[in-house]
N, C-alpha and C positions, 0 to 999 in steps of 0.2 A: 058424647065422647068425640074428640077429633083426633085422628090419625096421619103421620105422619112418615110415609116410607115407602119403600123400594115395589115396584111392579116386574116380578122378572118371570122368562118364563125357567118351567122345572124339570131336567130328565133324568130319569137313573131306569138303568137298564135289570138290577135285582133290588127289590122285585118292579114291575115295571111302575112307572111315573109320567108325565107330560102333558103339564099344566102351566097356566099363566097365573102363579101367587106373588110370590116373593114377601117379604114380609109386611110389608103395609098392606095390601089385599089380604089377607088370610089374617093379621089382629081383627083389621076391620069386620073382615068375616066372622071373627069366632064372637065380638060384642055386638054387633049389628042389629040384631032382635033383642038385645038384654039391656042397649042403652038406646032408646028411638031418639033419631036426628043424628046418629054418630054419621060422621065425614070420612072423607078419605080424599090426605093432598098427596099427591104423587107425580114425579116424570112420568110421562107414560109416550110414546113413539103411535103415529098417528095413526098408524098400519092395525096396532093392540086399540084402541079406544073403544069401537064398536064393542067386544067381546067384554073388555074389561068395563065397559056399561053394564051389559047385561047380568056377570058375574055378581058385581057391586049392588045391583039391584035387587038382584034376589037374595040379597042377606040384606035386606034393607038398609042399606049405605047409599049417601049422598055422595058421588066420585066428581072430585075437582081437578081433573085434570091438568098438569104444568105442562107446558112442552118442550121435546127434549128429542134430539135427533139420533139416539142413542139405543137399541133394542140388544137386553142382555140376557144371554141365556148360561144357566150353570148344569153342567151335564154331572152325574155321578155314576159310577159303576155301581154301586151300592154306599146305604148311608154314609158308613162309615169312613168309605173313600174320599177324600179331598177333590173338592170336586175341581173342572175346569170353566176357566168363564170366555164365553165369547163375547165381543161387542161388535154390534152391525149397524152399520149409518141408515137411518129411515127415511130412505129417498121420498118418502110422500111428506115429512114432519111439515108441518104450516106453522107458522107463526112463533118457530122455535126462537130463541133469544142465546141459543148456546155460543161460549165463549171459546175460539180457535186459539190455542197457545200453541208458539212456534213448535212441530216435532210432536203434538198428543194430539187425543180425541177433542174434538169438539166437549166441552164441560158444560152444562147447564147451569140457568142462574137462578141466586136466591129467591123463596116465594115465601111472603110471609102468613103465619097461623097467628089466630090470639081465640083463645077461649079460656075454659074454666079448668078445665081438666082436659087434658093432652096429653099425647105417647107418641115420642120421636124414635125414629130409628134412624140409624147409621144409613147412607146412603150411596149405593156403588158407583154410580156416576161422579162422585166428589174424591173419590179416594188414589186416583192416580196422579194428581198434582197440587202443589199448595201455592200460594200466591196471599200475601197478607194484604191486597188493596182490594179483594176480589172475594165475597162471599158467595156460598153455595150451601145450596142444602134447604131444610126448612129453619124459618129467623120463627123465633117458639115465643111468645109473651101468654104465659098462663099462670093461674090460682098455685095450681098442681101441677108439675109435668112430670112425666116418667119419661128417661135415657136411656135405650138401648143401643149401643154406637156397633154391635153389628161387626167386630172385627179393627174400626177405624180408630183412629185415638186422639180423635179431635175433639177437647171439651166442649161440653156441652155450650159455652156460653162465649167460644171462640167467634161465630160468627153472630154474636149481636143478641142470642138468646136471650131471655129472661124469665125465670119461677118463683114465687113468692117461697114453695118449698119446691126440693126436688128428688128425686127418689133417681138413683143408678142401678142398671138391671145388666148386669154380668154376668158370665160364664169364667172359674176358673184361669185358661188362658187371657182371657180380656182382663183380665182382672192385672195380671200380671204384667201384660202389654201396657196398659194403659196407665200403670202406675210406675212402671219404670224398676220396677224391684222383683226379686226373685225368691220363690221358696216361703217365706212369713206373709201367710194369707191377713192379718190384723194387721200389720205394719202398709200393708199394700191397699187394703182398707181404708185405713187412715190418712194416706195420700192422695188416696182419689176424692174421697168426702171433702181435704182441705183443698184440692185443686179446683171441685166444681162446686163450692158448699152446701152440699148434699146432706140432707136431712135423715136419707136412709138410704144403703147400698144393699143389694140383693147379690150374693154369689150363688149360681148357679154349679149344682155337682155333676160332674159325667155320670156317676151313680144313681143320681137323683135326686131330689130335694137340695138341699143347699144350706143357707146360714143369711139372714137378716141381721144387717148393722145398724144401729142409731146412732144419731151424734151423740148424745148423750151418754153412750158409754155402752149401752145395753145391748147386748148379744143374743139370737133365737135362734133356733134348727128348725131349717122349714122340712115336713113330714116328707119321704119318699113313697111311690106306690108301686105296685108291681102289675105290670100288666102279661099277658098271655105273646099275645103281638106287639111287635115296636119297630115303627114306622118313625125316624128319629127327624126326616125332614121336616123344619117347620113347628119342632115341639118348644125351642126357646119364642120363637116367635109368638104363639101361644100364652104362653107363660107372659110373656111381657104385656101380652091384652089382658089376659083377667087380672093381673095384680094391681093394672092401672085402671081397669073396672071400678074393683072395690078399693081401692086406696084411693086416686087421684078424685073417683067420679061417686064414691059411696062412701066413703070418708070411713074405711074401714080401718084396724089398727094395723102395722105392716107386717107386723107376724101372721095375723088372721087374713088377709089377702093375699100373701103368701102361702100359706097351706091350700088354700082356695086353688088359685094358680096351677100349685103343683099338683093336686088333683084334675082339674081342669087338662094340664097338658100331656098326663098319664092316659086318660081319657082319648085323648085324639090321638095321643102316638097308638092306642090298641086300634084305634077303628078309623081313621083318616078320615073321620067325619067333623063338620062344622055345620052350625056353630056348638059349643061346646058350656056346660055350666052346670059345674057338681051341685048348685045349690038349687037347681030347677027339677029334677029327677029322681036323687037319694042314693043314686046309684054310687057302689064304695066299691074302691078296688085295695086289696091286702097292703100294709102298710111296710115298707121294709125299715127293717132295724141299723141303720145304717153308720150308730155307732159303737157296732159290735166290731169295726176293723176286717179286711180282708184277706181269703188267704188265698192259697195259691189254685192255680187251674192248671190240671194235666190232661193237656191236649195230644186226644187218640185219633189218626188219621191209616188212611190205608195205602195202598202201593203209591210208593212216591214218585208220579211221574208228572210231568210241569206244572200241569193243572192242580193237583193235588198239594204241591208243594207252593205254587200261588195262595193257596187258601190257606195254607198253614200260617201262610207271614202273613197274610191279611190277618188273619185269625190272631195271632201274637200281637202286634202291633196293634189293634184297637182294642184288645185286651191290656195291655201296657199303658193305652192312654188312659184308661179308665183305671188306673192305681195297680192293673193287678199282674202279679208276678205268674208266669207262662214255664211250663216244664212240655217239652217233650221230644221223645226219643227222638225225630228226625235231626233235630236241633243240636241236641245235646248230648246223644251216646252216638258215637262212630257205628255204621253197619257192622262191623263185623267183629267187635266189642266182648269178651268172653264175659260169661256172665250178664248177659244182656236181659235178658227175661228176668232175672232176679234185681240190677237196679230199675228196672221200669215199676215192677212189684212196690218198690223200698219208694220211688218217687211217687208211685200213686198213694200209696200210706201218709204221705206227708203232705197229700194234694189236699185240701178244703171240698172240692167237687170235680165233675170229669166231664170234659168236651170233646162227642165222639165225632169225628166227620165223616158222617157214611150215607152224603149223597151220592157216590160213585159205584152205590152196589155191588163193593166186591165185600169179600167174606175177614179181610186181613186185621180187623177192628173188632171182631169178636172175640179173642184172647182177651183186649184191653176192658171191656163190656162186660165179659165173664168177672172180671177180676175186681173191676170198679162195682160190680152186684155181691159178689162176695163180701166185700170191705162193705160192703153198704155204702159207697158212697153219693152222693146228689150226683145224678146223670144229664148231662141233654145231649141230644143227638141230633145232628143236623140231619136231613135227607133231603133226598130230590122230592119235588113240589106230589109226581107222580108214582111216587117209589116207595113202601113202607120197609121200615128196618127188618132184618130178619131175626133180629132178639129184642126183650125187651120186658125191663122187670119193674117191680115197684116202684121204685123211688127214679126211672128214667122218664124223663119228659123228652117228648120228640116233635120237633120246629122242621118248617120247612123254607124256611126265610135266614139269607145270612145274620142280617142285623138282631134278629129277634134269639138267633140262638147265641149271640153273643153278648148280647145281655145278659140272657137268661143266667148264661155261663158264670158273669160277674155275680148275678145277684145272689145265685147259688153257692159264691165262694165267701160272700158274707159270715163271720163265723165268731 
């Protein structure tokens, strides 16, 4: 397998993170023992080489370093936060080749890849300027290649690529970026396959799993899994290593590499471990039903004071990005609202499952906890890392990680 992508390094402060992956070290990671001889071509800033030798090595990866006077880092407060990116000039780079355009960063130039089976990714250094006389990136001539553009929306075959077949590995939003259309996931589909004549298109779901397109007409649902922990950095990345494992490099069919995949990246988001491969161990994690449709989440928090009320909107808003519709009182009944305890009641009855937030240890979340046990309904409870709730009944599962209880939240509202 040759690899093709980004070396950056990684911070998020919940839960904590701060590593040098980005996504071409960590595909290459995660196939590195499962395909002997895979590659790894990347930018990489001269300062990172030593470390990003050693990393590469010990997942048995051959690292080809391109040079690039560019060292970028993306900070997150938590997964699901947007992260920010820094870019810092590597006053040691040698022998870089990078291109100064009037007013931006110094850009990096094209390096070319040719094997049998290949996996490009989108790349951060190319994505702040365009110039049509001027390529960047990796120039891809393979059997097989699998396209993950990572955000960018530059087709695959704009700078000079070439696949005998090719497979596109999207996420939702990219999906929609990159095809220029809105809302109609098959129409959007359909323009990307004819823009890069793509043999198969992979959408990725925030929920999980996803949906496999062929040219030929033919539609799949790739499986979702459910894990305990989710660790969400780095799990598309993942995913776009095993599918190009066994499709591009095992000549697997792309529904059946896809399922693989999605197992596969369920797998490292529980344990942020690499390398990773459902088919080496047996180990299965619960499948979710994911076309059972979602319902709502009523999110229980406690005294609303900045902090608290910080995490309510974090908490709605990556709930929202994930399909799912958000109730709760801070949000939507006025404080001093007559009858207030009775529509909280009537909205929890209508909620699919209950998101409590009682890492702050006060007691103001117990009414909401009481009432969601009563109803029976699917609980999770966030708490502090070092702090156990002080109720807690059958059907409540209790997280100590934001990202993971808000999953969990999601998966729970599945119905």
């Amino acid at each position: 397998m040759i690899v093709a992508g980004g070396i950056y390094r990684e911070r998020c402060v919940l839960p904590h993170w701060d590593q040098l992956f980005g996504s071409g070290l960590r595909a290459a990671a995660a196939v590195g023992r499962l395909s002997p001889g895979t590659k790894l071509f990347a930018y990489c800033p001269s300062a990172w080489k030593p470390d990003v030798q050693t990393s590469a090595g010990s997942f048995q990866v051959h690292f080809e370093p391109q040079a690039s006077a560019q060292a970028i880092t993306f900070d997150w407060f938590h997964p699901f936060s947007e992260p920010s990116v820094t870019v810092e000039a590597d006053g040691g780079a040698d022998g870089a080749e990078d291109v100064c355009l009037p007013g931006e960063q110094a850009v990096p130039g094209a390096f070319h890849v040719r094997g049998e089976a290949v996996v490009r990714f989108g790349f951060r250094e190319c994505r702040s300027w365009r110039r049509d006389d001027l390529a960047t990136g990796a120039v891809v001539v393979a059997k097989r290649a699998v396209y993950d553009p990572q955000r960018a929306t530059e087709p695959f075959r704009a700078n000079g690529s070439h696949a005998d077949e090719l497979a596109i590995v999207v996420n939702e939003p990219e999906l929609f970026a990159n095809s220029g259309t809105a809302g109609n996931l098959k129409e959007a589909v359909q323009v990307l396959m004819d823009r890069d004549d793509a043999a198969v298109v992979v959408v990725r779901s925030g929920i999980g799993g996803g949906t496999v397109h062929l040219r030929d007409g033919q539609d799949f649902v790739i499986p979702a899994y459910r894990s305990e922990k989710v660790f969400r950095i780095g799990v598309g990345d993942v995913f776009t290593a095993l599918f190009a494992l066994h499709w591009a490099e095992r000549e697997a069919s792309p529904e059946d590499a896809a399922a693989l995949a999605s197992l596969a990246a369920s797998e490292y988001s529980s344990t942020r471990s690499l390398p990773v491969d459902p088919s080496l161990d047996g180990r299965s994690l619960p499948i979710l039903e994911t076309d059972r449709g979602l319902g709502d989440v009523y999110l229980a928090a406690g005294t609303m004071g900045t902090g608290q009320r910080w995490l309510v909107e974090e908490c709605r808003q990556a709930l929202s990005n994930l399909g799912v519709t958000v109730f709760s009182p801070f949000l939507h009944l006025p404080l001093g609202k007559e009858g207030r305890a009775d529509y909280m009641i009537e909205a929890m009855k209508a909620s699919a499952a209950v998101l409590v937030l009682a890492d702050d240890g006060g007691s103001a979340t117990e009414f909401e906890a009481g009432v969601a046990a009563t109803l029976n309904k699917p609980m999770v409870v966030l708490t502090a890392p070092d702090r156990a709730p002080s109720f807690r009944w059958d059907k409540c599962k209790v997280v100590d990680d934001l990202s993971s209880a808000i999953m969990n939240a999601a998966w729970e509202a599945l119905s």
